[in-house]
C-alpha positions, 0 to 999 in steps of 0.5 A, spaced: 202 187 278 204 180 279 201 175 274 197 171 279 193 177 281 192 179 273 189 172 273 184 173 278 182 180 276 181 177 269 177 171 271 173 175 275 172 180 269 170 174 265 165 172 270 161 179 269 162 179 261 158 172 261 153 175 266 152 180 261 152 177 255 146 173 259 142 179 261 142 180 254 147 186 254 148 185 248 144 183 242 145 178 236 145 184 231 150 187 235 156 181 234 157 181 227 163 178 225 166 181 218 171 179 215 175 185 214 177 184 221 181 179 225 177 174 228 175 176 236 181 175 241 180 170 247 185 172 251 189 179 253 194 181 249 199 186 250 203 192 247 209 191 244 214 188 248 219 193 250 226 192 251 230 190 257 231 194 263 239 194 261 238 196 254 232 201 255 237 204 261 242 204 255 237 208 251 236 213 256 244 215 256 244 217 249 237 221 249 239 228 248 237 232 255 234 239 253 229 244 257 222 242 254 221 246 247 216 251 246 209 249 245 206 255 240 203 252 234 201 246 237 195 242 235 193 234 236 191 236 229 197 236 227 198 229 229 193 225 224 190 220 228 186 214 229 189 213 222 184 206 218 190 201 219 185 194 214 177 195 213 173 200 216 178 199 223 181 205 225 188 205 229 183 205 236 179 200 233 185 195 233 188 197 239 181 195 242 181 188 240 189 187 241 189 189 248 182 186 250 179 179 252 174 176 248 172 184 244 166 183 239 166 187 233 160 190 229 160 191 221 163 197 222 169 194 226 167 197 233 168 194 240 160 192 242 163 188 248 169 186 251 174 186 257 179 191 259 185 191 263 187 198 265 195 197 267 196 204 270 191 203 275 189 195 276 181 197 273 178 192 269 173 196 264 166 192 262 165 197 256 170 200 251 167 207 252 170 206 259 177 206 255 182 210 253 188 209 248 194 212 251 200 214 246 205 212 252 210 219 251 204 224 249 203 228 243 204 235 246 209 231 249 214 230 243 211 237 240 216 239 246 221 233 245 223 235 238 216 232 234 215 241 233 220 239 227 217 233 223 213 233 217 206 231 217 207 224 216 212 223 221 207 226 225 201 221 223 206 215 224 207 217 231 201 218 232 198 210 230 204 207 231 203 199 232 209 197 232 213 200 237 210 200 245 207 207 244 199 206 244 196 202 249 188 200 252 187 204 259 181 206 264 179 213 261 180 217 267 187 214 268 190 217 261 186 224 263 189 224 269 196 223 265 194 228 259 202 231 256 205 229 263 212 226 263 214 222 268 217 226 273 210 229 273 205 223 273 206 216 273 202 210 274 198 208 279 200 203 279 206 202 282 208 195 279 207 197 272 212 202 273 218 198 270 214 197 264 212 204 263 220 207 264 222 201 259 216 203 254 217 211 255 224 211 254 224 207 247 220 211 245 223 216 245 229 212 243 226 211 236 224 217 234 230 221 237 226 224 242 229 230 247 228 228 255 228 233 260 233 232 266 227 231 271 225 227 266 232 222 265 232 222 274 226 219 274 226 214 268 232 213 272 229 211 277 224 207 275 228 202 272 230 200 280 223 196 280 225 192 275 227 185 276 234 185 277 237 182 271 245 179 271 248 186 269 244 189 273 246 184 279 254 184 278 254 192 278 251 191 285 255 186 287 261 191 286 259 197 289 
């Protein structure tokens, strides 16, 4: 999406948040402040930055391309989410203040009010029950990719990772419609997020060494083409 359509979603979405707050939506009681928690956001964050087009391409050359593995014995179990990160606030927890807009916790470290930006189909959610926290490659996707032979703990650090663009704040009916899909079977709505969400994609499973299927690869592939041209990307059109 381009920045200025962003920027007048959001001033409208900050306009609806404040008619809430006076309507009396939501009660002083309900707008602690604790100081386990980082303070309240008051602009948009976003998930960690992936890298550039050319390196993620790069990446995607060195992913190993393998049929997708099986899936018996899988279980989301096995993947010990929503890990507590400080305080009493969980991995959604923190996911929900980083990538909201004035997000107000109660003493409990849940989001009471807020505004959300779903990337994947330009919707802007009033409620945190309206959002989802996508892990960008699925955990019963990794299970197929090679995640069936890591240990427990490896598995918890996928599955809570902060670091890498791996969870990110989307509508809830956009992460059902994804569920374990690859790109080459779902990708965004939105098709001017697709060079973020190739370039996420595919670090990802850059970083944990994760397999990709040869339909997958194509369309990553693919995706990369909606990316900004950069200098390499230009001098090697330039050539042909």
């Amino acid at each position: 999406m381009r920045g200025w359509r962003k920027g007048v979603l959001w001033a409208r979405a900050v306009g609806l948040g404040l008619a809430v707050v006076a309507a009396g939506a939501v009660t002083p009681a309900a707008a602690v402040s604790t100081t386990s928690t980082p303070p309240a956001t008051s602009s948009p964050a976003r998930l960690p930055e992936p890298p550039d087009a050319d390196t993620a391409r790069k990446e995607l050359q060195d992913l190993e391309v393998a049929p997708p593995g099986s899936m018996a014995g899988y279980s989301r179990d096995k993947f010990p989410h929503w890990a507590r990160q400080y305080g009493q606030c969980d991995t959604r927890e923190v996911v929900l203040a980083r990538d909201g807009q004035d997000v107000v916790r109660d003493d409990v470290c849940r989001a009471v009010s807020g505004l959300w930006y779903s990337p994947y189909d330009e919707r802007i959610l009033t409620s945190a029950s309206q959002v989802d926290i996508d892990h960008m490659v699925p955990l019963a996707n990794a299970w197929r990719s090679g995640a069936d032979e890591w240990d427990t703990a490896k598995r918890r650090q996928f599955a809570n990772d902060l670091s890498n663009p791996q969870l990110i704040a989307v509508s809830a009916s956009s992460n059902r419609a994804k569920g374990d899909q690859s790109p080459d079977q779902w990708a965004p709505p939105n098709r001017g997020y697709w060079c973020t969400y190739a370039r996420a994609w595919t670090h990802v499973k850059y970083v944990y060494d994760l397999t990709v299927t040869e339909p997958e690869r194509d369309t990553l592939d693919a995706m990369f083409d909606t990316c900004p041209d950069t200098p390499a990307q230009s001098a090697s059109a330039r050539a042909r």
